[in-house]
Structure formats: C-alpha cells, structure tokens
C-alpha positions, 0 to 999 in steps of 0.5 A: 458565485452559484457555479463556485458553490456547485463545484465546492459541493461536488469537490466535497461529495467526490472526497466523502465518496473516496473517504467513503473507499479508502476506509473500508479498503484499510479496515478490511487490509488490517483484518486479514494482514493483521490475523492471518497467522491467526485464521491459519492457525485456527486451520491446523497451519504451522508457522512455515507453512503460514509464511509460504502461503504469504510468500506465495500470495505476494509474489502471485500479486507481483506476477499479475500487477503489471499485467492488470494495470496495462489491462486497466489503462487500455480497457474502455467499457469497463471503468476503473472503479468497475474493475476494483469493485470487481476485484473486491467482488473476488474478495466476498467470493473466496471468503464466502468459499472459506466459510464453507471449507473444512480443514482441508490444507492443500484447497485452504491454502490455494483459496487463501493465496487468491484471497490474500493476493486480491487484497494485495491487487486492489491497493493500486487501484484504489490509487489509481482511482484517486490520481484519476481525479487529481490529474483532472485538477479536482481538491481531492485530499488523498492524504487525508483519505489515507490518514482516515485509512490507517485509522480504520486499520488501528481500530478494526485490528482493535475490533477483531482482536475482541471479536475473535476471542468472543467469537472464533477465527471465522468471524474474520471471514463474515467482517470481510464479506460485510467490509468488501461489500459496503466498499463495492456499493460506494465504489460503484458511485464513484464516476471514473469515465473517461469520456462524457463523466461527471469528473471526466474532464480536466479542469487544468486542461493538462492534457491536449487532443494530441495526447487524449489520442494516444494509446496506452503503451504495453507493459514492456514498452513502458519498461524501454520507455521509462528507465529512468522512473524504473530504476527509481521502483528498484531503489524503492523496493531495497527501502522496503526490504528493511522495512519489512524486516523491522515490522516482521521481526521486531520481537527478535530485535527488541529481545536481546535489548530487554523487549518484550511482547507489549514492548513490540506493540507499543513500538508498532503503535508509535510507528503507526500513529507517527504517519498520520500528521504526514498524511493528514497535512501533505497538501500543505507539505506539497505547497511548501516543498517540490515531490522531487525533494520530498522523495529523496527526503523520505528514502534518507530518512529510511536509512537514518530509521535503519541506522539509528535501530542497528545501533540502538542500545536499548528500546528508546533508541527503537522507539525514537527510530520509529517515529522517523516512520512520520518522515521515511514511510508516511513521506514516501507512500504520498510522495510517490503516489503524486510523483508518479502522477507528475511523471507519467503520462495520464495514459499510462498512469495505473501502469505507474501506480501500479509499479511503484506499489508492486516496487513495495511489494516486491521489496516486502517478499524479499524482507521476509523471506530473508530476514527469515533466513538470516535470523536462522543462520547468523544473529540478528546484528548481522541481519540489521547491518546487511538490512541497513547496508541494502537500505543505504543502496537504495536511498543512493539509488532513489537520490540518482534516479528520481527526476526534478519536478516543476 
C-alpha cells in the first residue's frame, strides 16, 4: 500500500514536471509564431521579406531535425532534457543578441531565422522527453500537458497583444528571455537517464537485454529500414499542406464569402478551442480505440474539413468545418506521438518523433509557400480545389501506409 502511494506520488510530481515544460514551451511558440510579422515590421521588413525569413527558418529547422535526432538517440553523457534545456538556452541567446541589435536587415534576418528555427528544434524533443517515459509504462498524461499547452498559447497571444501596444514590439524578446528561462530550470529536474534514473527503468519491462544492447541505427539506414512508417511521414506532410493554407490565408478565403478580420479571429478560435477535448480526454480515447485507427480517422477528417471549406457558401460552413479541427488536427498531433512510439523501437525513437514533426513541418513550408503563389497567379477556389486534391492524397497515402497496432 506505501509502495502504491510513493508511485502514484512520483507518477503526480513527473506529470506536474512536464506540465510544468510543455506550458512554457506553448506560451513562448504562440509569442514568437503569433507576432513575427509584428516584431518584424517594427524592424523595417516588408511582407516578402517577412515570409522569406519564414520560409528560410523552417527549412533550416527541417535540414537539422533528422541530424539532432540521431544525435539525440546515440548521445550518452548528455541527457535528453540537457539538450532541450540546451536548445532553449540558444533561444535566451539569440533574443538577448536582438535586444542589443539595431535595424541592420541582413544580421536581424540571420539572428531571427537561428531564432525561429531553435524554436522550431525544441518541439520534438519536448516530445521526445514525454514518449521517454510513456515507453517505461509511467500514467503521464501527455494529452492533458498539451491541452494545458494550447491554453497557455491562447492566453499569452492574449497577453502579448496588450503588452506590445502598452509597450513596444521589443517586449516580445524580454517575454522569451523570461519564458525560456523558467522552462530551462523545470527541465533541467526532469530525470531522462537512461541507465541508473529515477524513471529509468521499465515498469512494463517492454524492452529485453537483447534490445537495451543495441545501437541506434544512423539516420539513413532507419530510412532503408522503415519504409513503410516513412511513406506514412510523406502522407502526413500532404494533410499539412492544407492545413497551412487554411490557417495562412483565411482572410483571403473568408473574404469574397462577406468575412472579414474579426471573422478570421473567430474562426481561429473555434479551431483552437475545438482541440482541447481531444487532447485533454485522448487517454480515455486510447482505452476505447486502437492508434492505428485513430490515425486514419484524423487523415479522413482533414479532407472532409478541407472539402466542406471548398464548398463552403457562406461562413457557417467555415466555421462547421473547423471545428472538424477536434477530430482532424487534435486527432492526429496525439495519435502519432503514441503511434510512433508503438512502432519504433526505444532506441530509435527521438529519430521517429523527430520525423513525424519534421513531416508537419515540411508539409507547412510547402502551404505557405504555395498557397502564396497560387493566391498570386489563380483565384482562391483554385487554390482551395488544388489544396483538397493534395489533402485527399494524402489521407489514401496515410490509410495504406499506416501499420495495425495491438
């Protein structure tokens, strides 16, 4: 009985520890995500150059996961959690460099891709650190850690919005610096050793000696090795080029429809505030329903949201399509955080987080980038039609490469 309450107590302090890691992590995303156009704006930028520096920092995010990730799974003196308190460490860096920077284009530009790109980097491994101990049968409630994430990502947007116009574009910086700070003290507690670690060892015993012996396999060779899972990233990444042109040009598509700036926000809220049941109540979702099918369910319902926008005659349809986000979005952002985990081995597994988060990444760059374009040289119903038709690929894709789960 005292053995059960010890374990319940340290189940309860390792959840507040993470909850304690994913808020901060979402707080200081929706701070710089959010106001990016503003800070830069504030800096002498044009529009253009503001979505070149966007581009530019996802796509140096997407060079690098893969290569951190197999450096994650081989490294042994330094713990997982050493390395995101690391990365956040560069985040406190490069704000504290724009502090001090004039408005010198080319050296804010470069500062503020290493910037954004950091923040981009840290997302899987926050990830990462959360599969650690669900793969050691420990009752962390990751849905509920990254419900409370996208909370704190609504209310600081909210905050720095107030901040900003009381203030100026550079209380933006001084939030991060204090944000990333907070999140290096609470992750450096968290215990991630892999040998000799307070959450170290398996309570389901899932892994044999056989398996703790083994090594990481390098990046290519896990490519050779799991075609399969990723054929599955490439599906993902198709649903996410949709995605990114819903939440990237909403105006543009609510416009000819009668919408108009608040009609935006309300919509985004609608699809921010329908992913929180999904994430706070996905355990119960997992008791009742195999990953496998809850990732082919989320991959349906992206193109269903995406259909139901292409044919949308007026804003209720937008809205009633976004709240499919509970079901598309939300679905698949849990799902294939347990999926991956289920699929790839231990040894390998900040490889697999780390993909599947570059997948969505990947798929974002492309959303932007062409969504953009198309808006320039057709009409928005030709981007929406050209949108759904890759999302639909990509559901067919999801649907044939995604493996049965026990």
């Amino acid at each position: 009985m005292f053995g059960g309450n010890m374990e319940n107590s340290k189940q309860l302090k390792l959840n507040l520890q993470y909850i304690g890691m994913q808020v901060p992590y979402w707080m200081g995303y929706s701070v710089l995500g959010t106001f990016t156009s503003v800070f830069l704006l504030s800096r002498d930028f044009t529009n253009g150059q503001i979505g070149m520096v966007l581009a530019l920092a996802n796509l140096l995010a997407a060079i690098v996961q893969p290569f951190l990730a197999s450096f994650a799974d081989r490294m042994t003196r330094i713990r997982l959690s050493q390395l995101a308190a690391g990365m956040a460490a560069l985040l406190v860096l490069f704000s504290g460099v724009l502090v001090l920077l004039p408005k010198e284009f080319l050296i804010v530009a470069v500062v503020y891709v290493l910037l954004y790109a950091c923040l981009v980097l840290l997302q899987p491994l926050t990830i990462a650190i959360g599969t650690f101990f669900i793969s050691r049968g420990y009752g962390l409630n990751f849905g509920l850690a990254r419900g409370l994430g996208s909370l704190a990502f609504a209310g600081a947007a909210a905050v720095t919005g107030v901040l900003i116009e009381a203030f100026s574009a550079n209380i933006i910086l001084f939030l991060l610096i204090g944000i990333f700070l907070f999140f290096m003290v609470i992750t450096l507690f968290l215990d991630t050793r892999k040998h000799g670690g307070n959450y170290s060892d398996s309570l389901l015993m899932i892994e044999t000696a056989e398996d703790q012996l083994e090594e990481p396999i390098d990046l290519f060779s896990f490519m050779k090795k799991y075609k399969r899972f990723m054929g599955l990233l490439a599906g993902a990444s198709l649903l996410f080029v949709f995605h990114t042109i819903v939440n990237s040009y909403m105006f543009q598509i609510m416009q000819p429809l009668g919408g108009s700036e608040a009609n935006v926000g309300t919509s985004l809220s609608i699809a921010a505030l329908s992913e929180l049941p999904t994430m706070f109540f996905f355990s119960w979702l997992l008791k009742h329903f195999k990953i496998h099918s809850l990732m082919r369910g989320a991959a349906l319902f992206f193109s269903i949201k995406a259909l139901i926008i292409l044919f949308a005659g007026n804003l209720f349809m937008i809205n009633l399509a976004q709240g499919l986000q509970m079901v598309g979005f939300a679905m698949h952002t849990m799902a294939s955080v347990y999926y991956t985990n289920q699929i790839i081995p231990q040894k390998d597994l900040v490889k697999g987080q780390t993909l599947m988060a570059m997948a969505n990444t990947v798929g974002g760059i492309i959303g932007s980038l062409v969504g953009g374009q198309m808006l320039n040289f057709l009409s928005v119903q030709a981007m929406l039609l050209i949108g759904t038709v890759i999302s639909i690929i990509g559901t067919v894709i999801v649907w044939g490469t995604v493996q049965r789960t026990s």
